[in-house]
C-alpha positions in Angstrom: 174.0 158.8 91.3 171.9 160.2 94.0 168.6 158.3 95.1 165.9 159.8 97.3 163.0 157.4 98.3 159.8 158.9 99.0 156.5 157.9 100.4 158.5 155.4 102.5 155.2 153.9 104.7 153.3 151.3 103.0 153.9 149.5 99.6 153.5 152.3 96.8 156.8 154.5 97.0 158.4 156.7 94.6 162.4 156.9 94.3 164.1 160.2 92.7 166.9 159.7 91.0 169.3 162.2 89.9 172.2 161.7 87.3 175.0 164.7 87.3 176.0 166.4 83.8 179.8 165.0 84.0 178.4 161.1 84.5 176.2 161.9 81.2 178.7 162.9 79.3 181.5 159.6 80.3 178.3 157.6 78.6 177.7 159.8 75.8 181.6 160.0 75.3 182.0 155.8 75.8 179.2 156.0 73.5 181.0 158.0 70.6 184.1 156.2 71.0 182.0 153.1 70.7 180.6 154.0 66.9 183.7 155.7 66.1 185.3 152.8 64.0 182.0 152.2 62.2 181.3 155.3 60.7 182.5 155.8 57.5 181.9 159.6 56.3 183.4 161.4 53.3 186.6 163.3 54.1 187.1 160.9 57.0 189.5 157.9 57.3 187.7 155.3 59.7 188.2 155.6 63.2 189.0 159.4 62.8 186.0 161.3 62.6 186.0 164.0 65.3 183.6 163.9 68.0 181.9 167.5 67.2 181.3 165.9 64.0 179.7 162.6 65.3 177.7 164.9 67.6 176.0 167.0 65.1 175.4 164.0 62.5 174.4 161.0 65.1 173.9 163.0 68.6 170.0 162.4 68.8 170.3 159.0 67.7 173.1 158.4 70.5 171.5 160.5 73.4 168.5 157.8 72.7 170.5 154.6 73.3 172.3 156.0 76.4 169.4 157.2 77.9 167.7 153.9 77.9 171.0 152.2 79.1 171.8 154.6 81.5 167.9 153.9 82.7 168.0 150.8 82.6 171.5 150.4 84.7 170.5 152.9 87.4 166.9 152.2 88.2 168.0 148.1 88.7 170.8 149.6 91.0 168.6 152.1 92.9 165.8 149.3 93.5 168.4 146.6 94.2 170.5 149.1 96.7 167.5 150.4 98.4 166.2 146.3 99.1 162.6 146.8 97.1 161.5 143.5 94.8 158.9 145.8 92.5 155.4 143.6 92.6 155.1 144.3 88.4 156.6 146.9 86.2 158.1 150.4 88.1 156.6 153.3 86.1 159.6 155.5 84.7 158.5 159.7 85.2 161.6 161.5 83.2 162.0 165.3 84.5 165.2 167.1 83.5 166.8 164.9 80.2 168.5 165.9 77.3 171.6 166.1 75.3 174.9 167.9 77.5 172.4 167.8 80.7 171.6 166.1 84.0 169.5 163.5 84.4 167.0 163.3 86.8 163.4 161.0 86.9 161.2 159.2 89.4 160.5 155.8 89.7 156.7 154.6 90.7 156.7 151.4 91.7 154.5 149.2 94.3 157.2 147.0 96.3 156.1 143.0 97.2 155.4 143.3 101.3 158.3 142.1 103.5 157.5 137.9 104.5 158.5 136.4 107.8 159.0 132.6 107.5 160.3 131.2 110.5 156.8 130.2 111.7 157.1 127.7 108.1 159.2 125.5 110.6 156.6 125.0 113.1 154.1 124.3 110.2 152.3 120.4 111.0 151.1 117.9 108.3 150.0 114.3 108.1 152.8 112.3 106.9 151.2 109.3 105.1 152.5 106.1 104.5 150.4 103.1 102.9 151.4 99.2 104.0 150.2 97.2 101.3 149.0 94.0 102.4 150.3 90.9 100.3 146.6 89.8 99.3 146.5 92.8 97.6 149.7 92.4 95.3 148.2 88.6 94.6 145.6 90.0 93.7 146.7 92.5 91.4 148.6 89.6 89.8 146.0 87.5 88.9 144.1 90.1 87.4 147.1 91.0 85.0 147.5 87.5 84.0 143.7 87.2 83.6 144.6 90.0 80.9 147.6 87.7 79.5 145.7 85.3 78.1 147.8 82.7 76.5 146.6 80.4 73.8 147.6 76.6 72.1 147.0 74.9 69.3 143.8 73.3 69.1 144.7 70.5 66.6 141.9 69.4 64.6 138.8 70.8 66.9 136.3 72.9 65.8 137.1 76.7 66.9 134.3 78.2 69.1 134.0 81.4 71.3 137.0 82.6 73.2 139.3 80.9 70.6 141.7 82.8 68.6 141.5 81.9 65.1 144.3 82.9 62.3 143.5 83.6 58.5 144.4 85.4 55.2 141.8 87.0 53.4 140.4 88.5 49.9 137.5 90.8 49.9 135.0 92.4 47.3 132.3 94.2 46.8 129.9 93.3 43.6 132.8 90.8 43.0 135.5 93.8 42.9 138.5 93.9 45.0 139.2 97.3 46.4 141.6 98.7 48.4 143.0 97.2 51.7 140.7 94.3 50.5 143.6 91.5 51.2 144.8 90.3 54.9 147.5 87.9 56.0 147.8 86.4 59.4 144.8 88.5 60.5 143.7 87.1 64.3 140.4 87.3 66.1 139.7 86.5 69.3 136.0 85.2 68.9 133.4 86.3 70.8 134.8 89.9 71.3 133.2 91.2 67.7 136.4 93.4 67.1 136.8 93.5 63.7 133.6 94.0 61.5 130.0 93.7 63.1 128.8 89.6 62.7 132.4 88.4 61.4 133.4 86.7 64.3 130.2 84.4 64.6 130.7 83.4 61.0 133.9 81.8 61.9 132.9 79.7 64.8 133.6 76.0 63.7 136.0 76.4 61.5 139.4 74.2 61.4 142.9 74.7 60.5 142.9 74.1 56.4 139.4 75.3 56.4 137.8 77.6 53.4 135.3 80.3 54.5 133.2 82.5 52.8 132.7 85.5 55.1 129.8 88.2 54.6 130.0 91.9 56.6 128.6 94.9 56.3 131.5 97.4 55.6 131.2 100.3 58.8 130.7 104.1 58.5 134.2 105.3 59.2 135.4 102.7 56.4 138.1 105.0 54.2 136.8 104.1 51.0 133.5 106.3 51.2 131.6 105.1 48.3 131.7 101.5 49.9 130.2 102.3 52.7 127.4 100.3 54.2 128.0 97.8 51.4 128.0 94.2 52.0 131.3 93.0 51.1 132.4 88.7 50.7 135.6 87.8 52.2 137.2 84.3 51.2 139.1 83.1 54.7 142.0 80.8 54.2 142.3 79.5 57.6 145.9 79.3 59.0 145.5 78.1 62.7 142.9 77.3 65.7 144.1 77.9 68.9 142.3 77.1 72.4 142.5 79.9 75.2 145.0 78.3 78.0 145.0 79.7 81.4 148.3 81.7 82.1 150.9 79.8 84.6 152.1 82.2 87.3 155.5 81.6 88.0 158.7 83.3 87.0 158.4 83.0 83.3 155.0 84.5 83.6 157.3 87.6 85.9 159.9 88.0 82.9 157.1 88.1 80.4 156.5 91.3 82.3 160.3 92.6 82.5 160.7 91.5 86.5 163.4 89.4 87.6 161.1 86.4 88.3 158.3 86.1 90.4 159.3 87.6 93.4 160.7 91.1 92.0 157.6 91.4 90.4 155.4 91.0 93.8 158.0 93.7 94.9 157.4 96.2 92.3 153.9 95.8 92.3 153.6 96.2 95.6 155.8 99.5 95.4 153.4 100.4 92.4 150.0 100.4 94.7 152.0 102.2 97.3 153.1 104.9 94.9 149.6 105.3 93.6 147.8 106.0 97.0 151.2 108.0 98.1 151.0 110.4 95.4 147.4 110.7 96.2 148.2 111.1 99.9 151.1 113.3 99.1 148.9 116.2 97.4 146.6 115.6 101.0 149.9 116.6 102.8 150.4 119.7 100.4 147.2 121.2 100.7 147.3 120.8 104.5 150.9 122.9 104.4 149.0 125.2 102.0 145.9 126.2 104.4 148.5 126.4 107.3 150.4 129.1 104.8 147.4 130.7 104.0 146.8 131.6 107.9 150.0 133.3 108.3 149.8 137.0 108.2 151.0 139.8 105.7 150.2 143.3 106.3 149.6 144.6 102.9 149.2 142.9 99.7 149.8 144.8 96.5 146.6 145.8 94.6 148.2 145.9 91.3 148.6 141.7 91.7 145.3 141.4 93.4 144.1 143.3 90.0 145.7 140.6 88.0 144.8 137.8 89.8 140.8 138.8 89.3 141.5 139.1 85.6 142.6 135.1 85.8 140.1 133.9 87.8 137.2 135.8 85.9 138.7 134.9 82.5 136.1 133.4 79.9 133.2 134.9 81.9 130.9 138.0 81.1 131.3 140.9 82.8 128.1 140.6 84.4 129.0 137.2 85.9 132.8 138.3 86.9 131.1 141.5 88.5 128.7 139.6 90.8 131.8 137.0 91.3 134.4 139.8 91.9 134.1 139.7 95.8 134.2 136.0 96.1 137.5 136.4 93.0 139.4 139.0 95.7 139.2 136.4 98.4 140.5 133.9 96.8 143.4 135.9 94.9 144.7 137.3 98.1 145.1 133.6 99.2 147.0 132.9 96.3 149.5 135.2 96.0 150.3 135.5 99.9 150.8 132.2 99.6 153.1 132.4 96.4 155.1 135.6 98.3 155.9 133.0 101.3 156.9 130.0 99.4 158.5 132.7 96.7 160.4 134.0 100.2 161.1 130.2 101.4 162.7 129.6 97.8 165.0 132.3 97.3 165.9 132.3 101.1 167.1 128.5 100.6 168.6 129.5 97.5 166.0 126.8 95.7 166.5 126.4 91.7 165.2 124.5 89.2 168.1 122.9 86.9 167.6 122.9 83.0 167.9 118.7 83.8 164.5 119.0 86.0 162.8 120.9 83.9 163.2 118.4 80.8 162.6 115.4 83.2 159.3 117.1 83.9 158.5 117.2 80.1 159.4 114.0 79.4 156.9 113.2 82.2 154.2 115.5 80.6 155.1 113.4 77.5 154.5 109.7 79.0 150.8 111.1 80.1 149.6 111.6 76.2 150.6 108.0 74.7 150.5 108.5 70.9 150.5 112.1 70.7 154.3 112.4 71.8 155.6 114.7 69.0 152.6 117.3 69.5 153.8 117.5 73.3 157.2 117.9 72.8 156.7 120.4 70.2 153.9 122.4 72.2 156.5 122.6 75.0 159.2 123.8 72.4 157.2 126.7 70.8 155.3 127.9 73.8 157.8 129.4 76.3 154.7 130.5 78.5 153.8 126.9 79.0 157.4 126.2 79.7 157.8 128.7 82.2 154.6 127.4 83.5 155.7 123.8 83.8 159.5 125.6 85.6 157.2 127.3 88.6 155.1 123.7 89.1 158.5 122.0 89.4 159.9 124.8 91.8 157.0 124.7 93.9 157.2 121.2 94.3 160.5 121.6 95.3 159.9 124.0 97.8 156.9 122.1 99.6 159.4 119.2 99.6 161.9 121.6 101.4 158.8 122.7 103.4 158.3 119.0 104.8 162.2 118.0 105.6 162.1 121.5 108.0 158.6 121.2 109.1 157.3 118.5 111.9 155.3 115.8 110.1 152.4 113.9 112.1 153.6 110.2 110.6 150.3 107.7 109.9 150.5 104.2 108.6 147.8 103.2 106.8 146.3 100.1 105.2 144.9 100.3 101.9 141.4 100.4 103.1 142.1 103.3 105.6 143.9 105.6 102.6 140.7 105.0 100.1 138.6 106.3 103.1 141.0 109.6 103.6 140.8 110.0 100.1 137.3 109.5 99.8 136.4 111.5 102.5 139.2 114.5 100.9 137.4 114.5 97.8 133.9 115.1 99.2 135.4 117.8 101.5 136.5 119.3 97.9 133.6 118.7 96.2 131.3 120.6 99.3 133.4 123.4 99.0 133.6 124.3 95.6 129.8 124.1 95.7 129.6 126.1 98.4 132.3 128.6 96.7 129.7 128.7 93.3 127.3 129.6 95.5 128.5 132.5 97.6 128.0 135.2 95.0 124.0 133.8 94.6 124.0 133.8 98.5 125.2 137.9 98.2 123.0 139.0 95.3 120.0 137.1 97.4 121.0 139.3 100.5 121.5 142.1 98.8 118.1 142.1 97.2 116.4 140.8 100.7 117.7 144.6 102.1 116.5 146.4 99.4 113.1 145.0 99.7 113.3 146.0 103.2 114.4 149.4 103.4 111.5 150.0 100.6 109.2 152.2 101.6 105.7 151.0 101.6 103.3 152.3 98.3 100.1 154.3 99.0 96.9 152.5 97.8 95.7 155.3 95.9 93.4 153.8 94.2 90.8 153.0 97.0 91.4 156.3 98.7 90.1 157.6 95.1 87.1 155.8 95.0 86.1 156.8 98.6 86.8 160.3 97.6 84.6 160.1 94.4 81.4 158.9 96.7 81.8 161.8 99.0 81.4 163.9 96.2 77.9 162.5 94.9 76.4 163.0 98.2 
């Protein structure tokens, strides 16, 4: 194989390659020998046709497989040989081809522009750390066991509001059960109107051993359509009264919540708050690596994935609005994928890989974030590779802009609580300002644009009084 690379300044360069006869024909023969034991043909034991005959009744058919082997072997080797990652599909020119000749074609292709990272090592970030004060994790406490409420038997008193009362139950409608029309054990916390509008109210002053008749409107989302809006009577059997008690905290109270006793569960909850204004933080850090990555330089970038990148960012808009848009859309894709090259660069350079292990710990994350809808995530994940490969190139960038920090030199902060919900703050306005200011750039250029125009105008004649003075001279 013979490879000559052409156009060899800038990004878009063509490679000729060139495939004697006698390497043709070792594939075309391999090839033959290959089908030779699975053609069966009259007058022929298997495994003995003759190659002239396998030629004339299957040569096309061959030629076409070998060919796209042969192509598909040789063009990875040329590319990989002459050190050029292809930014998209190489275009494949054929020139000489054919049965019992050379081969020779050119491959187009725009190459990805070469990435210096050393400066990634000099890169500087805020480091944050949060020190959660223990007033905060007290207080975080007491408003979980505010949540907890705990509740006693209230003997022979009367139940009012805030007490949860316990009862079976038969309903109709017109004096007609219907379905679901039966409860047992059904509690209500009164006072909080959960169960049908009015009910609760109907049931203060009730006892344990008590008989209630109970009247409620039946809702609009009520199964049985017919019945809906209709008054139905339910006959309560009351089972038990119990008085709201306020919840000890102590190391019961800590085990009740799957902690060790009380003070584990001041320890993980203090770790909790912390991991919830460190994540925060965290993404602070990224973005600050990310604008330092975006100021490094790279010489060329490939229009073909500039192209591409417009098409994502304009996607779901009229072509009107992605036109106006489409200088604002180049700015920003250029950002993006120089700063996918470099951390694309920083990954393969320190050999960074996502295991099969990550990637599934990753869904099973995705999975904890929709509560109730588990099956439909899993499954989503299982039948869309895109959104798989999607969820692969999150975790891998995360991994990188881990590796980033470890090699880079972090500015450490401590903060207090109060001093991280004013970065944050503060970070989300900054976000906020600039997107705004982002929608507006393309107005801003349109209103410029037509400012000029109106400018360089020139100035109409006023015909029409030059007309009428005309017209008088005339009478005279």
């Amino acid at each position: 194989m013979k490879v000559t690379v052409e156009n060899k300044k800038g990004l878009n360069k063509d490679l000729k390659i060139f495939i004697d006869k006698k390497t043709m024909d070792t594939y075309m023969d391999e090839k033959y020998e290959e089908i030779k034991g699975t053609v069966n043909l009259k007058g022929f034991r298997p495994g003995k046709v003759p190659k002239e005959i396998l030629k004339r009744q299957f040569g096309q058919a061959v030629f076409s497989e070998v060919l796209d082997k042969v192509l598909k072997e040789t063009s990875t080797k040329a590319l990989e040989e002459n050190k050029i990652k292809p930014a998209g599909q190489p275009k494949l020119d054929l020139k000489t081809y054919g049965q019992d000749k050379e081969l020779e074609y050119v491959i187009s292709v725009t190459e990805l522009p070469k990435v210096d990272i050393k400066s990634l090592e000099k890169i500087k970030f805020d480091d944050y750390s949060v020190k959660i004060d223990e007033k905060e994790t007290e207080k975080r406490i007491k408003e979980i066991a505010k949540n907890q409420t705990n509740f006693k038997d209230a003997n022979d008193s009367k139940a009012k509001e805030g007490d949860q009362v316990t009862f079976d139950y038969n309903a109709t409608v017109e004096g007609k059960p219907f379905k679901g029309s039966e409860g047992k054990g059904t509690q209500l916390t009164l006072g909080k109107d959960l169960f049908l509008k009015g009910f609760d109210k109907q049931l203060i002053g009730v006892k344990k051993g008590d008989e209630k008749d109970v009247e409620a409107t039946l809702p609009e989302n009520f199964p049985e359509k017919d019945l809906i809006n209709k008054k139905a009577k339910f006959s309560c059997k009351i089972i038990a009264v119990k008085n709201p008690e306020e919840v000890k905290i102590n190391d019961e109270f800590a085990k009740n919540l799957g902690a060790k006793d009380l003070k584990d569960l001041k320890q993980l909850l203090s770790k909790q708050i912390n991991d919830e204004y460190k994540n925060s933080l965290d993404r602070l850090s990224k973005n600050q690596i990310l604008k330092e990555i975006e100021k490094i330089k790279i010489n060329e970038i490939p229009e073909n994935l500039i192209e591409e990148e417009i098409k994502v960012l304009s996607q779901g808009m009229s072509d009107e609005d992605a036109k106006k848009s489409r200088r604002n859309f180049e700015e920003v894709a250029k950002k993006r994928i120089k700063v996918g090259l470099i951390l694309n660069e920083f990954g393969e350079q320190n050999k960074i890989k996502v295991t099969e292990q990550e990637l599934q710990s990753e869904v099973q994350k995705q999975i904890r974030m929709m509560p109730g809808q588990e099956k439909m995530v899993m499954d989503f994940y299982q039948k869309n590779q895109s959104a798989l490969a999607s969820l692969r190139g999150t975790v891998y960038e995360e991994k990188i802009i881990k590796s980033i920090k470890e090699k880079a030199k972090p500015n450490k902060k401590e903060l207090s609580k109060e001093e991280a919900e004013k970065i944050l703050k503060e970070s989300q306005k900054q976000q906020l300002d600039q997107e705004l200011k982002d929608q507006r750039k393309p107005e801003k250029k349109a209103e410029a644009k037509k400012a000029t125009e109106n400018k360089t105008k020139p100035k109409q004649i006023k015909t029409k009084t030059v007309a009428k003075k005309s017209k008088k001279v005339s009478k005279k």
